[in-house]
Backbone as a printed PyTorch tensor [residue, N CA C, xyz], in Angstrom:
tensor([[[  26.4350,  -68.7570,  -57.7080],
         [  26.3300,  -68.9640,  -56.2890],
         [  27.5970,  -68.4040,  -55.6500]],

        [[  27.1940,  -67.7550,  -54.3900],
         [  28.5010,  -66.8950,  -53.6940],
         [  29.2830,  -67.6730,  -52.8710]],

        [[  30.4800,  -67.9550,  -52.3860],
         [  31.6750,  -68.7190,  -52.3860],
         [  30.9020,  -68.9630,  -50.9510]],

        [[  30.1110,  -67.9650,  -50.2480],
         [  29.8980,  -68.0400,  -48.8310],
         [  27.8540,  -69.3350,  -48.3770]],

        [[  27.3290,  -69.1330,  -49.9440],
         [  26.3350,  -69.7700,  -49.6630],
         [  26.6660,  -71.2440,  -50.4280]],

        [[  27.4730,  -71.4720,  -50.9770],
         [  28.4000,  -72.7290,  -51.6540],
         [  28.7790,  -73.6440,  -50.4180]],

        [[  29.7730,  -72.5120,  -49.7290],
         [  29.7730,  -72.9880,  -48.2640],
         [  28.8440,  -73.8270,  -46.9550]],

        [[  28.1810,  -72.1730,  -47.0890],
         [  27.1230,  -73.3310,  -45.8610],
         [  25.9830,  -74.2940,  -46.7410]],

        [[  25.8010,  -74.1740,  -47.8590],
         [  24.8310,  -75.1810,  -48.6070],
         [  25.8890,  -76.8880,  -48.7520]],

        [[  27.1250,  -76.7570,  -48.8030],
         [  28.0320,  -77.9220,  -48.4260],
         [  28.0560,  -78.0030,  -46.8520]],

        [[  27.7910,  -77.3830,  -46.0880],
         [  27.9860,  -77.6830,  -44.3340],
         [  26.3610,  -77.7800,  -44.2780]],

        [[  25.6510,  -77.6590,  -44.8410],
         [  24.2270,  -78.2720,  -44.5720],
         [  23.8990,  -80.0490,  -44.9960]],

        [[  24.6340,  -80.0910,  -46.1650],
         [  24.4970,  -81.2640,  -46.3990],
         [  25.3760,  -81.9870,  -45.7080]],

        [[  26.2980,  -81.8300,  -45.2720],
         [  26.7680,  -82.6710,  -44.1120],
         [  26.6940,  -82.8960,  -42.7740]],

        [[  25.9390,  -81.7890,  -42.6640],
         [  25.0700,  -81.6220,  -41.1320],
         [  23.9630,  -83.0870,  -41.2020]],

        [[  23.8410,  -83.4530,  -42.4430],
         [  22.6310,  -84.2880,  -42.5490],
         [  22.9110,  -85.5070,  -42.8210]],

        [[  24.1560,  -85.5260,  -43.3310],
         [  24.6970,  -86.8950,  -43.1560],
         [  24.9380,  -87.3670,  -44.3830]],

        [[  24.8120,  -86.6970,  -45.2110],
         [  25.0120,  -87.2440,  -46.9630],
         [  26.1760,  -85.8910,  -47.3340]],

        [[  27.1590,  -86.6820,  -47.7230],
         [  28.3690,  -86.0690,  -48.6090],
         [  27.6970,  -85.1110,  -49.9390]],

        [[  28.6270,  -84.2610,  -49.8130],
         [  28.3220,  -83.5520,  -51.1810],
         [  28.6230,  -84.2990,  -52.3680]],

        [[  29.9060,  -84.7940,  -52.0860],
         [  30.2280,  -85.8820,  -53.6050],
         [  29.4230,  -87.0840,  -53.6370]],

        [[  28.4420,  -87.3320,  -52.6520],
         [  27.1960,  -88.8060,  -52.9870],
         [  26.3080,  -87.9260,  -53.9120]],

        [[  25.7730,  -86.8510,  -53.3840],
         [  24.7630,  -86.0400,  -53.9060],
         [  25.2320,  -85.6600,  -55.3330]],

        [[  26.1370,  -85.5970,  -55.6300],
         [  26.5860,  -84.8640,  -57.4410],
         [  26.7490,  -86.7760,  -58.0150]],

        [[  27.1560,  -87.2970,  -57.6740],
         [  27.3500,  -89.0150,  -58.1510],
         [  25.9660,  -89.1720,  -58.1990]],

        [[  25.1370,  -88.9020,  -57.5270],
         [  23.3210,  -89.1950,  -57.7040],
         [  22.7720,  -88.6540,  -58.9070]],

        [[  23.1810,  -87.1430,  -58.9430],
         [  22.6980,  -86.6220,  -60.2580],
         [  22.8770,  -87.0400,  -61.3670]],

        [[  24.3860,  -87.2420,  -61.7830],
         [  24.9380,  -88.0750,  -62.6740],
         [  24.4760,  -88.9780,  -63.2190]],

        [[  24.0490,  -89.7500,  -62.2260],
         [  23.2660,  -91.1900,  -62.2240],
         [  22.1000,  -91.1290,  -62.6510]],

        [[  21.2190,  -89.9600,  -62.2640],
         [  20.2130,  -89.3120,  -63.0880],
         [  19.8370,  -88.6930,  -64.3880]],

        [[  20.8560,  -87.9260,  -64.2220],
         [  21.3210,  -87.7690,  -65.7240],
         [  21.3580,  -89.1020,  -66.8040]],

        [[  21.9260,  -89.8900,  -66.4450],
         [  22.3000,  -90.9200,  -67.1760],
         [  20.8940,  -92.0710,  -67.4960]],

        [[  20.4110,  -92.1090,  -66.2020],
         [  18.7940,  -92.7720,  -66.6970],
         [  18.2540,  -91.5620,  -68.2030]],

        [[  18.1090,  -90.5510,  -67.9390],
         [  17.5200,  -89.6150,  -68.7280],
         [  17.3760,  -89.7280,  -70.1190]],

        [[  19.0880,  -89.8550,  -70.2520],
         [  19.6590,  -90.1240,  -71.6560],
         [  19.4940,  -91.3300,  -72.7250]],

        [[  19.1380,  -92.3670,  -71.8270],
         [  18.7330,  -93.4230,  -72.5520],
         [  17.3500,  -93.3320,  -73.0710]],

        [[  16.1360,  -92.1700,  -72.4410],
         [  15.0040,  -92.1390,  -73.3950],
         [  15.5360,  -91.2730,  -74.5150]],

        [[  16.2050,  -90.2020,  -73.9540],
         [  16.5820,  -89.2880,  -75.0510],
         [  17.4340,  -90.0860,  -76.7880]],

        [[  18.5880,  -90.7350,  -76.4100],
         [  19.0680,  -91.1960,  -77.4840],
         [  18.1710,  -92.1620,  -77.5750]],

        [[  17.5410,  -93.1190,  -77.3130],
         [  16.5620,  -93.9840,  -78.0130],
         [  15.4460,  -93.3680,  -79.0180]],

        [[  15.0830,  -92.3790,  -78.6830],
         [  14.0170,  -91.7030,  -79.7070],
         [  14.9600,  -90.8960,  -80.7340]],

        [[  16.0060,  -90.3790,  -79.9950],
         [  17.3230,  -90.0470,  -81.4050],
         [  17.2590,  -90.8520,  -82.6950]],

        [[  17.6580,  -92.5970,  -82.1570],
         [  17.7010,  -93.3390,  -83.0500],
         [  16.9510,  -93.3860,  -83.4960]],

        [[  15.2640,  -93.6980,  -82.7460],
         [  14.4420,  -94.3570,  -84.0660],
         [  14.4980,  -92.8720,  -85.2080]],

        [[  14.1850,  -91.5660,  -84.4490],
         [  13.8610,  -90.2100,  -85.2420],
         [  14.8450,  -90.8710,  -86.2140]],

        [[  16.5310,  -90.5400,  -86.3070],
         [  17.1560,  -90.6030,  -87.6930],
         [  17.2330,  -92.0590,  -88.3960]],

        [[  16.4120,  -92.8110,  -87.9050],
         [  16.4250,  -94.1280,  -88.7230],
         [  15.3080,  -93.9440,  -89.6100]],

        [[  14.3720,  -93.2040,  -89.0560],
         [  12.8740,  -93.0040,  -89.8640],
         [  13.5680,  -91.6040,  -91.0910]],

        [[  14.6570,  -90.9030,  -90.5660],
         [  14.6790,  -89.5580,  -91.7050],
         [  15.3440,  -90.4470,  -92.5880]],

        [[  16.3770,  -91.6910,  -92.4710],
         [  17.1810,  -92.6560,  -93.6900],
         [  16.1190,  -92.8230,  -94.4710]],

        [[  15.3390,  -93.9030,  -93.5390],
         [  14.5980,  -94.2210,  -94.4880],
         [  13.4680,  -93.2540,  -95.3440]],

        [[  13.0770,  -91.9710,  -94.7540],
         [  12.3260,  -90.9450,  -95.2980],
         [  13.2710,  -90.6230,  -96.4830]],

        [[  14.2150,  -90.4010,  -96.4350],
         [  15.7300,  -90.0160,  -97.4390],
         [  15.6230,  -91.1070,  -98.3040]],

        [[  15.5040,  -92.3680,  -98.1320],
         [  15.5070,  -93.4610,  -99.3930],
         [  14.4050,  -93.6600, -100.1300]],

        [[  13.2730,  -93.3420,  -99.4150],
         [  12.2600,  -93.4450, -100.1530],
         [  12.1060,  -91.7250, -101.2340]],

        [[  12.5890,  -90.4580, -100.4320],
         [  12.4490,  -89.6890, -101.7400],
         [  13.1430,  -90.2400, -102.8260]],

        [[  14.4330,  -90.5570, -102.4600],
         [  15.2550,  -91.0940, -103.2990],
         [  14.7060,  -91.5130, -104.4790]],

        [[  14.3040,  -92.7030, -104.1530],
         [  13.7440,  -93.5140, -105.3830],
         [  12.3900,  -92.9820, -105.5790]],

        [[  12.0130,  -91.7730, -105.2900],
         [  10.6700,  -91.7940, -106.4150],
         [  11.7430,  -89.8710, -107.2060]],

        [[  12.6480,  -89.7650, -107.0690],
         [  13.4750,  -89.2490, -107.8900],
         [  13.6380,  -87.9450, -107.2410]],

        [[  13.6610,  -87.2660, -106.0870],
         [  13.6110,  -86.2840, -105.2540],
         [  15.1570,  -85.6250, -104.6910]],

        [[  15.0960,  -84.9040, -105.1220],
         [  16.5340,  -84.6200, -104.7670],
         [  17.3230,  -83.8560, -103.1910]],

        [[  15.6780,  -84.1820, -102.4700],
         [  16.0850,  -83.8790, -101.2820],
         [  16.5250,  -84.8550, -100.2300]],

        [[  16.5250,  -85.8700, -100.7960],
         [  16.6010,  -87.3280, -100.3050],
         [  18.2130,  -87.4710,  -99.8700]],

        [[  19.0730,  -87.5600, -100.4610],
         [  20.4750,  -87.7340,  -99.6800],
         [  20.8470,  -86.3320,  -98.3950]],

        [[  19.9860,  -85.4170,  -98.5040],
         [  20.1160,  -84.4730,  -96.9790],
         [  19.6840,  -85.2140,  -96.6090]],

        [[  18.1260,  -86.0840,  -96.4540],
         [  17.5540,  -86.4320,  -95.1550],
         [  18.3590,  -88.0600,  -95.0920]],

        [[  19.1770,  -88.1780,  -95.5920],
         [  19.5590,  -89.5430,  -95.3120],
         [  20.8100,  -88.5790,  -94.3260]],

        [[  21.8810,  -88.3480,  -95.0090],
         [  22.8070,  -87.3100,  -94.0870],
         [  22.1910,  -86.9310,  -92.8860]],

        [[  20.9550,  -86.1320,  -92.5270],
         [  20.5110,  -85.8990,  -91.1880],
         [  20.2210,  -86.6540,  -90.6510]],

        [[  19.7670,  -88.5980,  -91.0750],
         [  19.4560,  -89.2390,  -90.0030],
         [  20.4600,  -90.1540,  -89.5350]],

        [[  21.4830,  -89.7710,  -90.4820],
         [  22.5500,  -90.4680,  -89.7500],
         [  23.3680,  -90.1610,  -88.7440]],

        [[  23.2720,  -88.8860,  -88.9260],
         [  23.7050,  -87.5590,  -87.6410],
         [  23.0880,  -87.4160,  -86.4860]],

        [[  21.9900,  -87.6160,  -86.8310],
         [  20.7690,  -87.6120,  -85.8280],
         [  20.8790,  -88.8540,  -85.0320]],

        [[  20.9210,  -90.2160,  -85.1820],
         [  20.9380,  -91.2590,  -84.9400],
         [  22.3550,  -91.8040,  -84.5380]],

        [[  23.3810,  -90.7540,  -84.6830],
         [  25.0290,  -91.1300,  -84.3430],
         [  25.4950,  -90.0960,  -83.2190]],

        [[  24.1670,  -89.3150,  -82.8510],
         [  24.6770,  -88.2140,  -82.5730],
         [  25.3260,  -88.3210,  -80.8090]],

        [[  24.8230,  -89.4810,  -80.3400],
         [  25.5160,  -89.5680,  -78.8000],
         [  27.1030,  -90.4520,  -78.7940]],

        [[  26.9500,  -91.1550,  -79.9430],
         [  28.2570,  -91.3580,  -80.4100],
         [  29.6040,  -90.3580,  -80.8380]],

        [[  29.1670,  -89.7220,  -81.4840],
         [  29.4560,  -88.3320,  -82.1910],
         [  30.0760,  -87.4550,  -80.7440]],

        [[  29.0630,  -87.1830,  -80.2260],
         [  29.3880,  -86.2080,  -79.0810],
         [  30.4910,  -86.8000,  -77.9840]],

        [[  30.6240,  -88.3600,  -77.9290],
         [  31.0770,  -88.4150,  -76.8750],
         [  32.3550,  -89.2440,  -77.3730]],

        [[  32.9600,  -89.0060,  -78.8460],
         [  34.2210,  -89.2410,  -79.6010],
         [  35.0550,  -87.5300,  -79.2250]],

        [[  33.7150,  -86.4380,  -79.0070],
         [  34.2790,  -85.3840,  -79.5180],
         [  35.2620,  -84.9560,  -78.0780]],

        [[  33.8370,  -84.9580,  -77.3010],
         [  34.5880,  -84.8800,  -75.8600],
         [  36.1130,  -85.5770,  -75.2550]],

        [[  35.7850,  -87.1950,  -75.6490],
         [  37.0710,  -87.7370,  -75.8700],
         [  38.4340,  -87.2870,  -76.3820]],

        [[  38.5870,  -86.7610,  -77.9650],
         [  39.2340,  -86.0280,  -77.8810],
         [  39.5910,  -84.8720,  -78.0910]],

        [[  39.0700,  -84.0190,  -77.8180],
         [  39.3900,  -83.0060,  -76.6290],
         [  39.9840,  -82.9030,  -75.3850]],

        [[  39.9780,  -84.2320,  -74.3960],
         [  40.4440,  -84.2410,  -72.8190],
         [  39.6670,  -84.3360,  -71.9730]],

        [[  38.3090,  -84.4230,  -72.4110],
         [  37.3450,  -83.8370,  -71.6350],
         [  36.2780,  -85.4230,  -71.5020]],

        [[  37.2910,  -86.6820,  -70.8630],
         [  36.4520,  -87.9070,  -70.3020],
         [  35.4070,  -87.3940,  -69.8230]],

        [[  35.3670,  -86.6520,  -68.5170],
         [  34.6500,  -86.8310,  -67.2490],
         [  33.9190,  -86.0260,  -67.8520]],

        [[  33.8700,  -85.3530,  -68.6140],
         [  32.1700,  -84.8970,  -69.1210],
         [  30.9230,  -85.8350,  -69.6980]],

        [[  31.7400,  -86.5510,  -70.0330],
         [  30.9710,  -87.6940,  -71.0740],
         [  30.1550,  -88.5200,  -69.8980]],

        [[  29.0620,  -88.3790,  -70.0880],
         [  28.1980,  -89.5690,  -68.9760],
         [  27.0770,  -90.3470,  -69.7320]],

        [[  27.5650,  -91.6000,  -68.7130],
         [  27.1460,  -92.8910,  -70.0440],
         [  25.4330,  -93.2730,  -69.1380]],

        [[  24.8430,  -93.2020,  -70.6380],
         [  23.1930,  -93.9040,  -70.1790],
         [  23.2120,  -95.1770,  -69.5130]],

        [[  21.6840,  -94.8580,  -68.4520],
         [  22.5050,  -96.3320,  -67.5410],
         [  20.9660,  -96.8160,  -68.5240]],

        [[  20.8700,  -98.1630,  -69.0390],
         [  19.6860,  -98.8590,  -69.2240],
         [  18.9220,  -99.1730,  -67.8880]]])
């Protein structure tokens, strides 16, 4: 976007009475509903590959400790991401699921 339609697309929204920084805090907020379907089906997915991983396991399969490894990754993974961001510097990227 060009520095000049950035412009009047911020002097439009205030022509109307809503701040540009309410409008990006809204998204956010959207964002954040989003994420809670997303990592919830994360979890169950890598709780079902553990247990898919334990059960090759024991019938003697040797593909069984990857799929335990992937569902723990899978299932850690909004944890994971938002240790990484942390450190790195990078708080304000991290946006937390609202339930």
């Amino acid at each position: 976007m060009t520095p000049l339609l950035f412009r009047l697309s911020a002097l439009t929204a205030l022509s109307q009475g809503r701040p540009v920084i309410a409008q990006l805090q809204q998204l956010k907020e959207g964002f954040g509903t989003a994420l809670v379907l997303i990592f919830m089906i994360g979890f169950f997915w890598g709780v079902m590959k553990i247990w898919s991983g334990a059960n090759a396991i024991s019938k003697g399969d040797s593909e069984g400790k990857a799929g335990i490894l992937a569902g723990i990754i899978i299932a850690a993974a909004a944890a994971i991401m938002g240790a990484l961001f942390t450190i790195f510097g990078m708080q304000d990227a991290v946006i937390t699921p609202r339930f």
